[in-house]
C-alpha positions in Angstrom: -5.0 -134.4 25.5 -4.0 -131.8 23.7 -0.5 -130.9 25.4 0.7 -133.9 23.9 0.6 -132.3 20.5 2.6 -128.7 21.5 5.8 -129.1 21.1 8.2 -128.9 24.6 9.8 -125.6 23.0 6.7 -124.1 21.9 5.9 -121.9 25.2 9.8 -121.1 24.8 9.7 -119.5 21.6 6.5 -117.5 22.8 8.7 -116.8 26.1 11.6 -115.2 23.7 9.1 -113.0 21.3 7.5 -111.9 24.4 10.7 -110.9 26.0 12.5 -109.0 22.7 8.8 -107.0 22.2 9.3 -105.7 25.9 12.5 -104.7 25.9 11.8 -102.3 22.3 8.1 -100.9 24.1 10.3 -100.4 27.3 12.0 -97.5 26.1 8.3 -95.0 26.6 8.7 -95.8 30.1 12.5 -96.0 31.2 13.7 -93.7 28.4 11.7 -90.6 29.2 14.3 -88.9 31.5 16.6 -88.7 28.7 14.5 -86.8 26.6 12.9 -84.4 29.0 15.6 -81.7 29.3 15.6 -81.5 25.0 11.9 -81.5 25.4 12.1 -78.7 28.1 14.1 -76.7 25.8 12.2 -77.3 22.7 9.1 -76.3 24.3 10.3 -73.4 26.7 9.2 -75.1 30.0 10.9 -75.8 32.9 12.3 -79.2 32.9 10.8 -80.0 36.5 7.4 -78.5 34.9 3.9 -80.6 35.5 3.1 -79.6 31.6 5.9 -81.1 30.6 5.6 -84.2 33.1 1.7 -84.7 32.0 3.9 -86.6 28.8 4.6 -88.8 31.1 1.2 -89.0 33.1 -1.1 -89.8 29.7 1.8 -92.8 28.9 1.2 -94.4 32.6 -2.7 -94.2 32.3 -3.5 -95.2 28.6 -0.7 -98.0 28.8 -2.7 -98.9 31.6 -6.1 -98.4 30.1 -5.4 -100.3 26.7 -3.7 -103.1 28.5 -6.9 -103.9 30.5 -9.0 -103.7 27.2 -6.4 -105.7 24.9 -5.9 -108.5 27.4 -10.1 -108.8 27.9 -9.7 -109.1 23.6 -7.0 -111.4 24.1 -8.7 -114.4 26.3 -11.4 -114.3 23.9 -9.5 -114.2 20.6 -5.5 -114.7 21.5 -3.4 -112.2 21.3 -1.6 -112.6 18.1 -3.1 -110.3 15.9 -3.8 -107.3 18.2 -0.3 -107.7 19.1 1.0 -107.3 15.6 -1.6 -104.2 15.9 0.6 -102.9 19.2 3.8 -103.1 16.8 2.3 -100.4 14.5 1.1 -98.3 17.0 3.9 -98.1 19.3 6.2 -97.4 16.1 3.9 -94.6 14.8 4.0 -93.0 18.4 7.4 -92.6 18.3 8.0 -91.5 15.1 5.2 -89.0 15.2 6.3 -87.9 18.4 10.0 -86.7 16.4 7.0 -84.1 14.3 5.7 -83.1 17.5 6.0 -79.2 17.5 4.0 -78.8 20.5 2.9 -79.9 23.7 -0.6 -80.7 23.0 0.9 -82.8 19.4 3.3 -84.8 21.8 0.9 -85.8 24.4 -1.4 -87.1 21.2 2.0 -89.0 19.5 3.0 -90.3 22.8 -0.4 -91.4 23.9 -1.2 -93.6 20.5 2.5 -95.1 21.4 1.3 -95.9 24.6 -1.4 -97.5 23.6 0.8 -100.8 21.8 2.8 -100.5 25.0 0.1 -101.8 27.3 -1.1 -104.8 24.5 2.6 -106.1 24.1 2.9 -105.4 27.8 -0.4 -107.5 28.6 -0.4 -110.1 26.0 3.5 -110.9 26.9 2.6 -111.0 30.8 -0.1 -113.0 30.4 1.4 -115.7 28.2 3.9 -116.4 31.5 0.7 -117.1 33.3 -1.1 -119.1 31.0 1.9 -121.2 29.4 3.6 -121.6 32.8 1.5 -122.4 36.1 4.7 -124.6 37.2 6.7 -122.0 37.1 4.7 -119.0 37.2 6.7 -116.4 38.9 9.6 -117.3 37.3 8.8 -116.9 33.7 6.7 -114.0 34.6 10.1 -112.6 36.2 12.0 -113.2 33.1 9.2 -111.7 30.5 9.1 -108.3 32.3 12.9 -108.2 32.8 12.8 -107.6 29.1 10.9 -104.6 30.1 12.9 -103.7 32.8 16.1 -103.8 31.2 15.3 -103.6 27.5 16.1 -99.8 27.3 19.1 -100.7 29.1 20.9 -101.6 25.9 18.6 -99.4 24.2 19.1 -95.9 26.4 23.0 -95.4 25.4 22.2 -95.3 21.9 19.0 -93.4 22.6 21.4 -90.5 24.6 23.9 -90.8 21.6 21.8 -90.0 19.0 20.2 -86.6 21.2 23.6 -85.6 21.7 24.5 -85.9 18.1 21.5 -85.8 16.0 19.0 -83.9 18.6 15.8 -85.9 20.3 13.6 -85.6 17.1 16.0 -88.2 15.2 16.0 -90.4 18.2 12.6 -90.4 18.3 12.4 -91.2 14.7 15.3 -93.8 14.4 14.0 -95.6 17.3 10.6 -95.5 16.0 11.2 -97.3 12.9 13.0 -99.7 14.3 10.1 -100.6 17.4 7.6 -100.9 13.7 9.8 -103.6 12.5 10.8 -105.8 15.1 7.7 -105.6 17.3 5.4 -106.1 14.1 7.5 -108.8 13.0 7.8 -110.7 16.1 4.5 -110.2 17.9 3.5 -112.8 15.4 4.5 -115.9 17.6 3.0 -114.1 20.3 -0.1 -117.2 20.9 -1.8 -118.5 24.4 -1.9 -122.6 25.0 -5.6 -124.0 24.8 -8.2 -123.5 27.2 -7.1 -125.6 30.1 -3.6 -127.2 28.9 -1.1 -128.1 31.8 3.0 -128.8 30.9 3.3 -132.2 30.4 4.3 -134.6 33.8 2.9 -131.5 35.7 0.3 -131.9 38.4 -1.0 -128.9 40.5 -1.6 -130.9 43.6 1.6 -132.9 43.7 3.6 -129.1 43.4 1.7 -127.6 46.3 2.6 -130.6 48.1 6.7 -129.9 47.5 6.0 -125.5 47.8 3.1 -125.6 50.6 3.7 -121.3 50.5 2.6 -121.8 46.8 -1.0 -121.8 46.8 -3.3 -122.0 43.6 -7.1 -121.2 43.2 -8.6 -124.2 41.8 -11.6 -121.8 40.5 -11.1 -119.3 37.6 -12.7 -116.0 39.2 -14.5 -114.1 36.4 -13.4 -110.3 36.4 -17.0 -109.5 38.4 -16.1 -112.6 40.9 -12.7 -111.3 41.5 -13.6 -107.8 42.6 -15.6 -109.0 45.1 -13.1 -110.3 47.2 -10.9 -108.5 49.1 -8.0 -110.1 48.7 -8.1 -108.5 45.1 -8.9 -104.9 47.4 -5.9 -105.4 48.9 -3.7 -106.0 45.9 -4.9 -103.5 43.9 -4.4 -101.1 46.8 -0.9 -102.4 47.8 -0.2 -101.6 43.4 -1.2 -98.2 43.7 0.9 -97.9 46.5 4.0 -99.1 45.3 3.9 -98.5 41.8 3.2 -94.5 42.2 6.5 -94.6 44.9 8.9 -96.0 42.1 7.4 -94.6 38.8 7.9 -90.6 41.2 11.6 -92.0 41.3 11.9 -92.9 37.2 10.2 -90.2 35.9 12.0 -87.5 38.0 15.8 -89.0 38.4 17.4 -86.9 37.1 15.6 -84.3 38.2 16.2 -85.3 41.5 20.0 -85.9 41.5 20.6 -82.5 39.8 18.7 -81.1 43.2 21.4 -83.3 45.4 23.9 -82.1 43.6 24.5 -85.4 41.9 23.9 -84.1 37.9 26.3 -86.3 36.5 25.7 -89.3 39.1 21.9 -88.9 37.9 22.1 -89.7 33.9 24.5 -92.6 35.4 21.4 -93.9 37.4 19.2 -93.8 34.8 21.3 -95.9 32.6 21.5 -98.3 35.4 18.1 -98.6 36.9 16.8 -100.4 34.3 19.7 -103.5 34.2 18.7 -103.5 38.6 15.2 -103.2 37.5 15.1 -106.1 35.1 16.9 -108.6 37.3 14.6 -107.7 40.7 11.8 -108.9 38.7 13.5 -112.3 37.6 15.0 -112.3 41.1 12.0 -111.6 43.1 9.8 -114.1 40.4 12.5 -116.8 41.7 12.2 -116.3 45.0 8.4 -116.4 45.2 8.2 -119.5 43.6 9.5 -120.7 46.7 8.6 -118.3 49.7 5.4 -117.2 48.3 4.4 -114.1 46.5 3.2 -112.4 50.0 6.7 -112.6 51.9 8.2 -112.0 49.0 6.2 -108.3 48.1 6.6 -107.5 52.3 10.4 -108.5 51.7 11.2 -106.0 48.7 8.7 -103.2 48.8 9.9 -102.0 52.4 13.4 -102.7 51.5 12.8 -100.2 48.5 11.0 -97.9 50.6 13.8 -97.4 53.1 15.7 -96.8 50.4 13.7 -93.9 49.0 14.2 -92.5 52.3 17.8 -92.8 52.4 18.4 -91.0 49.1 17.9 -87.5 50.9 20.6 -88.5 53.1 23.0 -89.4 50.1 26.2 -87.9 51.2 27.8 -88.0 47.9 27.5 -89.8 44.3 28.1 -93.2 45.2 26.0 -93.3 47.5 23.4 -91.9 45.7 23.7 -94.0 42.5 24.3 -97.6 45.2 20.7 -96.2 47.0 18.8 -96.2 43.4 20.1 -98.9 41.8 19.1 -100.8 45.3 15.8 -99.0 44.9 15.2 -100.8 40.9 16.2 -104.0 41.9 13.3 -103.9 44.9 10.9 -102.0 43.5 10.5 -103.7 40.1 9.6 -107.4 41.5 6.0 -105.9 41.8 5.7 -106.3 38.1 6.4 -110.1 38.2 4.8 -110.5 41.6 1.3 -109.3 41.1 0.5 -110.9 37.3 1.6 -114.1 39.6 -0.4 -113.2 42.3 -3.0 -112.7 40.2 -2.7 -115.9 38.5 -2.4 -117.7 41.4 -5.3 -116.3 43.5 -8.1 -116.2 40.5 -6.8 -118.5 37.9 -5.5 -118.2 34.6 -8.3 -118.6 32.3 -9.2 -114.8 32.5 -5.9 -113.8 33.5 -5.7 -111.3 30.2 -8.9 -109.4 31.7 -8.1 -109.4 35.6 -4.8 -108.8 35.2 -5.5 -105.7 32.8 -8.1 -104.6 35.1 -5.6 -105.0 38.1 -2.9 -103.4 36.3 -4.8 -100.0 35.7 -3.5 -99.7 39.5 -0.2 -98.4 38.0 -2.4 -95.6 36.3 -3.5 -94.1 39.2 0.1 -94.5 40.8 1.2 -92.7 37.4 -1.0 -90.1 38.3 0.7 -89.4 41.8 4.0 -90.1 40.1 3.8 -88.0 37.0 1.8 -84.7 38.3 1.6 -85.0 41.7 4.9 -85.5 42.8 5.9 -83.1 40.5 3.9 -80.3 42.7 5.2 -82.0 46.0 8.8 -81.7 44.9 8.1 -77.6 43.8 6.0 -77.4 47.0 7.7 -79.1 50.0 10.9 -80.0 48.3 12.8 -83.1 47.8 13.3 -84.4 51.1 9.6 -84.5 52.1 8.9 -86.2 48.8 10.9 -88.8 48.9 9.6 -89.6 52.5 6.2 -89.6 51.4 7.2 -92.2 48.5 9.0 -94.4 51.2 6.4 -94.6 53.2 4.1 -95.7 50.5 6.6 -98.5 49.2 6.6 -100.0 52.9 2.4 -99.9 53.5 2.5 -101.7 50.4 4.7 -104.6 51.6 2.9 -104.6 55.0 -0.7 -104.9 53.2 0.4 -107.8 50.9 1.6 -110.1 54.0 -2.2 -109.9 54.9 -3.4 -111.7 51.8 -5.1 -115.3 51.9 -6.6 -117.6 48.8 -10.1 -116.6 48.4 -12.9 -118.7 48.6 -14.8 -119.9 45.3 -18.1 -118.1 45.0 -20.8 -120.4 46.3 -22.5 -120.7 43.1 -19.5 -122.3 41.4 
């Protein structure tokens, strides 16, 4: 067979490229609020501005976009190469983004950048679900904690070099270091062969010792897969949740200097990603054992009743406590749906139905970047952040209806 000719440490060393590459893309997504208020002031707009937000909008949708694209590429032809590919693009984003002397110029800079954040995104996700069906949530938890807390380490030094050098060397320092590393490494960045299982691993026997674990025995093509409506109800429950926590990122600071919490704010944003990063490996964990279901109805309404709280924050620790609880149960949708996905329509076209499902997060960017923008100028904090929490609890209450889907009858 020929899983007796990889090497044990093989998926390991694709595990550790895949988690470095997140962490250096991460910084498009949970870096933004740091450079919005230089931004505002470079550009003469309002911080809280939608024009100024719509940066933010394009990243969420063509991430999305190119990741479903990429990872179709990817089952077909492996995702080495394209990866490498990603590395150049999401370098050039950011360094062209530091030239950007308009609005129009940044969302062109920070929209080619975005486009080599969803291929390192997708590849890396989907080498968790392809190298690791015995521990699927797991490995798909520790992969996007690279994304969740990569600019973690990476924001501090981002804030220092605004503060010292302005946002255009940021930009540019950052850049050329993302063009390196994520060139460089993206190279070990491979999928097993069509089919391979870890060695000693048998599907049945695991289902046997985790009877919440279920695992399709048919690989849904993408048309198969959105037929069913269990994928209806995952994609809907990923719009859901993912436009209630990406309103909370992309306005943080934002929102804290409106509660009076300024200072508290910047702390937050330096911190959400750390809470972030280990809610997905967390939450991955857990729903190796309690399933993926109970485990999205477990930390999506948790996270939701946490939005809501924040308008009751009575001072700056308990606003800072209330966000970083809101990371750490919001971000386990990013390792629970690639294993759901994985899970309920197998991993042989995981790169493509993944992708596909993943553009949810694009149309939750939408809401999060634009619209909640207008609700927080039109109705104000408080009703916003209700409106988010509300979201973040259907979405937890739709996933607890989910089932494994029947093969199509002409399989």
């Amino acid at each position: 067979m020929e899983q007796v000719s990889i090497s044990k440490y093989r998926r390991w060393i694709v595990v550790l490229a895949a988690v470095i590459t997140m962490a250096f893309v991460s910084v498009y997504e949970y870096s933004w609020s740091l450079y919005v208020v230089p931004l505002s002031k470079a550009f003469h707009v309002p911080s809280t501005s939608a024009a100024l937000s719509l940066t933010y909008t394009i990243y969420i949708v063509i991430q999305a976009l190119s990741m479903w694209l990429s990872g179709r590429y990817a089952d077909k032809h492996g995702p080495k190469y394209i990866a490498m590919v990603a590395g150049i693009l999401t370098g050039l984003g950011y360094i062209g983004s530091a030239y950007a002397n308009s609005l129009s110029m940044l969302y062109l800079t920070y929209g080619i950048g975005s486009i080599g954040v969803g291929i390192i995104y997708g590849t890396a996700i989907n080498a968790a679900i392809k190298w690791f069906p015995d521990i699927r949530g797991t490995v798909s938890g520790l992969i996007v904690l690279g994304f969740g807390s990569g600019s973690f380490a990476i924001s501090p030094l981002i804030n220092y070099i605004i503060h010292q050098y302005g946002y255009q060397s940021a930009f540019l320092y950052i850049g050329i270091v993302q063009l390196i590393v994520i060139t460089s490494l993206a190279y070990f960045l491979e999928y097993p062969p069509s089919g391979w299982q870890p060695p000693g691993w048998n599907p049945e026997e695991a289902e046997k010792k985790r009877k919440l674990i279920k695992r399709s025995a048919h690989d849904f093509t993408f048309s198969e897969m959105v037929k069913t409506w269990q994928w209806w109800v995952i994609y809907i429950s990923f719009i859901l949740i993912a436009g209630a926590g990406l309103s909370i990122i992309g306005h943080l600071v934002s929102y804290g200097a409106t509660l009076g919490f300024a200072i508290a704010a910047v702390i937050a944003v330096y911190l959400f990603p750390l809470a972030n990063g280990l809610g997905r490996l967390f939450a991955g964990w857990v729903s190796d054992i309690i399933g993926r279901p109970y485990s999205m109805l477990a930390f999506f309404v948790i996270s939701g009743l946490s939005m809501i709280a924040v308008r009751y924050s009575g001072n700056s620790d308990v606003f800072v406590l209330l966000i970083i609880l809101i990371a750490f149960t919001w971000g386990p949708l990013f390792s629970l749906f690639p294993s759901a996905v994985g899970d309920y329509f197998g991993p042989k076209y995981s790169g493509g139905n993944y992708g596909f499902t993943y553009t949810a997060k694009a149309i939750g960017g939408i809401f999060a970047g634009y619209g909640a923008a207008v609700l927080f100028t039109d109705i104000g904090i408080g009703s916003t952040l209700l409106i988010t929490g509300l979201m973040a609890i259907i979405a937890g209450l739709l996933a607890i209806t989910l089932r494994m889907p029947k093969a199509p009858k002409s399989s």
